[in-house]
N, C-alpha and C positions, 0 to 999 in steps of 0.2 A: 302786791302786798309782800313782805317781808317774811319771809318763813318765821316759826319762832324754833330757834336752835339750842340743842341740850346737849351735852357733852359731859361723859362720865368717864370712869378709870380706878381700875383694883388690880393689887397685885394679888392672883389667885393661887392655891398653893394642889396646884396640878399640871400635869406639862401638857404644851398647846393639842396634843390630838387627842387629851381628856376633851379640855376647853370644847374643840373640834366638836367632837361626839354629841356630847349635848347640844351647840348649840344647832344643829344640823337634823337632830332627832326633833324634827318637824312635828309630830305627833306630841308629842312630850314636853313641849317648850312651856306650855301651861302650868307644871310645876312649878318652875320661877321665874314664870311671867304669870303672877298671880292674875293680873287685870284682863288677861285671853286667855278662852277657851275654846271646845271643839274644834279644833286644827284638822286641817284635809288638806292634803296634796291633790291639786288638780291638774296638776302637767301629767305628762305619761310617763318622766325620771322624774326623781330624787335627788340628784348628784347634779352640781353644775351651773352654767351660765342657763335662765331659762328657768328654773323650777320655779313654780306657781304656788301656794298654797293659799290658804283664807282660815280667819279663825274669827272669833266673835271678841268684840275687845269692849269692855263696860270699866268707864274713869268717871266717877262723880256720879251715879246715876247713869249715865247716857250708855247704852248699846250701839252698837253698828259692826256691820259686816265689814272687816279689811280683807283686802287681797292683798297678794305682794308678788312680785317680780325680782328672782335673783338674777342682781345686773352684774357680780364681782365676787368672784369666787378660785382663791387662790388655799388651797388644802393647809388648812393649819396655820395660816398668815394672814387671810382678810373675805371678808364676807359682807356684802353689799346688797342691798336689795329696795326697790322701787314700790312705798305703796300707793297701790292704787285706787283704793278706795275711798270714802266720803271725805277723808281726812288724807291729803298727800304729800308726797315730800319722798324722803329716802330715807334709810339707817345702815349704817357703816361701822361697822365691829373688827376690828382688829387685834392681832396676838403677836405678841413677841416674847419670846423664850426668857427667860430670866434663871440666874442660879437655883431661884428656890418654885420655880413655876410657871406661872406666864404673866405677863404686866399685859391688862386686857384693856382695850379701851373702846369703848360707844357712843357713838354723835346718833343725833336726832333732830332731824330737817324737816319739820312739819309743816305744811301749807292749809290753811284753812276755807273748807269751804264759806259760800255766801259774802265773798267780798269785805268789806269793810267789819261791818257785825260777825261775822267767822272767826276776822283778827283778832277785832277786841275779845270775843270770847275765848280765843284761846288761847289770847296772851292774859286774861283774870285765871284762867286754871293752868299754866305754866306753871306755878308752885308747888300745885297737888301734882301735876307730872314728873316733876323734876323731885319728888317724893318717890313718887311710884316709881320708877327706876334706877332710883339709890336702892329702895328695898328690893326690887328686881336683882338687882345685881347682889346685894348682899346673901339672896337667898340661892345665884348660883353658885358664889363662892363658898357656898355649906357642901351643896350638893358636890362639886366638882373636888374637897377637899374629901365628903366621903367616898365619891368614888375613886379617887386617888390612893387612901389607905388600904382599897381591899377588902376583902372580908377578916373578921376577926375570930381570933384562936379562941 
């Protein structure tokens, strides 16, 4: 079966080891990535080729546990990761510096369980997904512009 492939891009107005910070704060990601929640790190690091975590991710009604697998992790330039759970495929985030912050970009390589009926269903909700991580991203590029300013006087 054909993966169904997503691919986004913002230019964020923070420099790449804001970007960095968040997307890497495993625990936290749930902020904006509204669709998952309770994140757990299950490897024994943090940092690196290898960290594991799982979070609970619900699109449309449906729940399910993902695991993921970091297979690409270059500090401040690309981050890669394998999931493994019911729904799989990989996601690919990258950063590149720009005058005013970072030009972020994120593919999404999803493979559907159950063969043929897996596909079809999850290429009818490709829309709502390809929703749900425009507002993903929109809500990091809030978050990563207010961490960027600082606190204020």
């Amino acid at each position: 079966m054909k993966p169904v492939v997503l691919s986004l891009g913002a230019d964020l107005k923070g420099s790449p080891s804001v970007v960095w910070r968040l997307i890497t704060d495993w625990e936290a990601q749930g902020e904006w990535m509204l669709e998952a929640s309770d994140f757990v790190v299950v490897s024994p690091h943090r940092e690196g080729v290898g960290v594991e975590a799982e979070a609970t991710i619900r699109v449309a009604g449906i729940a399910t546990r993902d695991r993921i697998r970091v297979d690409v992790w270059e500090k401040e330039r690309a981050l890669g990761i394998v999931h493994l759970g019911w729904v799989g495929g990989r996601g690919d985030l990258h950063l590149e510096p720009t005058a005013d912050g970072t030009r972020f970009e994120w593919r999404e390589e999803l493979r559907p369980p159950w063969g043929i009926l897996g596909a079809v269903g999850l290429r009818i909700f490709r829309p709502l997904l390809a929703r749900t991580f425009r507002r993903d991203l929109r809500i990091l590029a809030e978050i990563v512009q207010r961490s960027s300013e600082g606190p204020v006087r």
